[in-house]
C-alpha positions as CSV (number, residue, x, y, z in Angstrom):
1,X,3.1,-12.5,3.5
2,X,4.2,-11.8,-0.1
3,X,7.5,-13.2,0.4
4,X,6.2,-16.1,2.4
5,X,3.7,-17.0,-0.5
6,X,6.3,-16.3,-3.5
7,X,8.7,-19.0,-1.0
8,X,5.6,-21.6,-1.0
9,X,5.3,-21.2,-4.9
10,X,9.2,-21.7,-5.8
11,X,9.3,-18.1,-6.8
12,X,12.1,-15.7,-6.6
13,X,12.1,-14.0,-3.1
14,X,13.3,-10.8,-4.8
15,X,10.5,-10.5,-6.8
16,X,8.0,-10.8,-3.8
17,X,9.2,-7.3,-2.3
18,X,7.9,-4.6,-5.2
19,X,4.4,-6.5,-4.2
20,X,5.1,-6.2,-0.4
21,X,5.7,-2.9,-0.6
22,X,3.3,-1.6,-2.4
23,X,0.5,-3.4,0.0
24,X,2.3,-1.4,2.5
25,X,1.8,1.7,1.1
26,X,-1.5,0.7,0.8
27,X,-1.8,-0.4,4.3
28,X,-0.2,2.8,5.5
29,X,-3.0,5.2,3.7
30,X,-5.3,3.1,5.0
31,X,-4.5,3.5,8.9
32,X,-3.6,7.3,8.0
33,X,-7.4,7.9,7.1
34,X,-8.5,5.1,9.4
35,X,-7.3,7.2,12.2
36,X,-8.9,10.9,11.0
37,X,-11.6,12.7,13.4
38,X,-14.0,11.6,10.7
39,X,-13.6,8.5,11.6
40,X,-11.8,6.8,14.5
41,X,-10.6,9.6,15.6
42,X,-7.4,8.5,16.6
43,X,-4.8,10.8,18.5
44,X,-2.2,8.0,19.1
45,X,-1.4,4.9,17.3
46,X,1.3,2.4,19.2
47,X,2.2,4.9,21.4
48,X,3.0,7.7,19.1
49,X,0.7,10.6,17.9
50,X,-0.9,9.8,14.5
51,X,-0.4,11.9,11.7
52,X,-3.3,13.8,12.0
53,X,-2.5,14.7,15.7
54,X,0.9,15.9,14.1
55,X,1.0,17.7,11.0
56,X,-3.0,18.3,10.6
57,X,-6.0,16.8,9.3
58,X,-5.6,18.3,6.1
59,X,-1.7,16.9,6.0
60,X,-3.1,13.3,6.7
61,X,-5.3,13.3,3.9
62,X,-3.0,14.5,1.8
63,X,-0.5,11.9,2.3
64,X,-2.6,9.1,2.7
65,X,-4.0,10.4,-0.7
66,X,-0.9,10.3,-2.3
67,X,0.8,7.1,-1.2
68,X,-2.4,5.4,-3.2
69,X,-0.9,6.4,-6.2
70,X,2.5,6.2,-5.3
71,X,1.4,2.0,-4.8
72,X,1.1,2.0,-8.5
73,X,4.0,4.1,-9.6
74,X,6.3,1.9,-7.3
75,X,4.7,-1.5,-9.2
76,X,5.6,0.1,-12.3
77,X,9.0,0.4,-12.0
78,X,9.4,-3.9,-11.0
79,X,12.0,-4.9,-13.2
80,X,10.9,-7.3,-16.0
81,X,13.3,-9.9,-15.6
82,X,12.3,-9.9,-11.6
83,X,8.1,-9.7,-12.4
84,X,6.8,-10.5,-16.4
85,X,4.8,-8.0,-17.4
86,X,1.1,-9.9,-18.0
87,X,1.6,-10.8,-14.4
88,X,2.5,-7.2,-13.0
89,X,-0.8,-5.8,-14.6
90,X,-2.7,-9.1,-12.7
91,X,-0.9,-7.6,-9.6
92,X,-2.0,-4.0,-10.7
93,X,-5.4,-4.9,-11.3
94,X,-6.2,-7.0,-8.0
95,X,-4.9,-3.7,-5.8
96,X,-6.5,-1.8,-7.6
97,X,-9.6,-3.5,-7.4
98,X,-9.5,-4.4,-3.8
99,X,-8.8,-0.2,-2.7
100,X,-11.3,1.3,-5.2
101,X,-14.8,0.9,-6.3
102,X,-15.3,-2.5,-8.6
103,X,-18.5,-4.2,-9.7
């Protein structure tokens, strides 16, 4: 999706994937949690045991925890000449907003 929309703009391709990634990670904590007794309670997840189901549920939090802030660190590290800065902290900003409380 992010390199399909940088494409559509005349953007650099290269400079779509920090972004992709990152909603990745995000998408990946998400479905981690999402499949947690407390909620879904999921025990398999395309065919394979969830992370829960695996390592514990105390495991699964944990690194669906940590790959929020892993989102950001990754961002960070875009190279400038790939990503200008003003527009990296837009980027920051709107996944940041869109995984955590905002008014």
């Amino acid at each position: 999706m992010c390199d399909a929309a940088c494409e559509l703009f005349g953007g650099d391709r290269r400079a779509a994937f920090p972004t992709a990634c990152a909603l990745e990670m995000v998408h990946a904590a998400s479905l981690i949690h999402d499949n947690l007794p407390c909620m879904d309670d999921d025990l398999v997840r395309q065919g394979r045991l969830t992370n829960h189901a695996v390592y514990g549920v105390d495991m699964a939090i944990l690194a669906g925890d940590a790959l929020f802030p892993l989102t950001f660190r990754h961002l960070s590290q875009t190279p400038p000449d790939l990503f200008p800065e003003p527009r990296l902290l837009q980027v920051v900003a709107e996944i940041a907003c869109a995984v955590g409380f905002h008014r």
